[in-house]
C-alpha positions in Angstrom: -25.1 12.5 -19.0 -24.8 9.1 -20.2 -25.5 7.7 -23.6 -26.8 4.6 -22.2 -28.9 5.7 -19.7 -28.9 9.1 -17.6 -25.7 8.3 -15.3 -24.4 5.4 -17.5 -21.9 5.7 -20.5 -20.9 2.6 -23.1 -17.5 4.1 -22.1 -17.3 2.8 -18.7 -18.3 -0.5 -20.0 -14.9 -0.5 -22.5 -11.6 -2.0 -22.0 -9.1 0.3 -21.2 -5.9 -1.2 -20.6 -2.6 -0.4 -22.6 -2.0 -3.9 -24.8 -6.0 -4.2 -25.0 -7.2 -6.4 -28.7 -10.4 -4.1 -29.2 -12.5 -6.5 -27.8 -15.9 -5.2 -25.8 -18.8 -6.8 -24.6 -22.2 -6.7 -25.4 -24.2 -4.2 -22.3 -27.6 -6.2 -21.5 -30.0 -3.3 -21.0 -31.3 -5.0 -17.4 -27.9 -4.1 -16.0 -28.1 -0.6 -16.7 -31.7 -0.5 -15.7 -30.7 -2.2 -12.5 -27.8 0.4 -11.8 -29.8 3.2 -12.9 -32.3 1.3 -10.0 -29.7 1.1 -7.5 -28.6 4.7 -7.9 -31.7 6.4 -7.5 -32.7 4.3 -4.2 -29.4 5.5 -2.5 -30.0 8.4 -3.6 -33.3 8.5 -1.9 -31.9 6.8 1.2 -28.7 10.0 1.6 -31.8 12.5 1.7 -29.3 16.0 0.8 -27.4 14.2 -2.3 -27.2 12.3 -5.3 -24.7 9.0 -5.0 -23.1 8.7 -7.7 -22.2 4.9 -9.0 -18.7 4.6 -10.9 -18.0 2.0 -13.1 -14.1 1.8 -13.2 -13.7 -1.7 -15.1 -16.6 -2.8 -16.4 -15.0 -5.0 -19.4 -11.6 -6.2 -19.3 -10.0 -7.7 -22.3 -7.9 -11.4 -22.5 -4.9 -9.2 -23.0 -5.7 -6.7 -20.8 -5.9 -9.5 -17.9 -3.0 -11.2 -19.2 -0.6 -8.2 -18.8 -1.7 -7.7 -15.1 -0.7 -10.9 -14.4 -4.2 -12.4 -14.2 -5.0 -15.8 -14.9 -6.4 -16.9 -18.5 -8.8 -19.4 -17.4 -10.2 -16.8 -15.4 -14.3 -16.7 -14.9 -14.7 -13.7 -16.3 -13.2 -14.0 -19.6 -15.0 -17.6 -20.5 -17.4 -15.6 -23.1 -14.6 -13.7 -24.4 -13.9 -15.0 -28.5 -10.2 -16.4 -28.6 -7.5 -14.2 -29.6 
């Protein structure tokens, strides 16, 4: 149980890498509609079974990308406030 949405949790939306700066990113509610969407169609589409979605990185910090090695002018991070 989610405490975003039935399947979805704020905490699979959190940065959780070792040297992250507490940064996390504002969830727009379409998103989660749209996965919640997604789920339940294939889920309809498997018949038996519900498919579950997992959401292994859905924010990653400046730091967090910086200590894998990524770059820092990276897409993903233009929002991001400086650190």
């Amino acid at each position: 149980m989610g405490d975003l949405s039935p399947h979805f949790s704020r905490h699979e939306f959190e940065c959780h890498g070792n040297n992250c700066c507490d940064h996390s990113a504002p969830i727009n509610p379409d998103l989660i509609q749209a996965l919640e969407h997604l789920r339940d169609l294939l889920s309809k589409n498997n018949g038996l079974h519900e498919i579950p979605i997992l959401i292994l990185s859905g924010f990653r910090c400046q730091n967090t990308t910086n200590s894998l090695g990524r770059s820092p002018n990276r897409n993903i991070l233009s929002d991001l406030p400086p650190t």
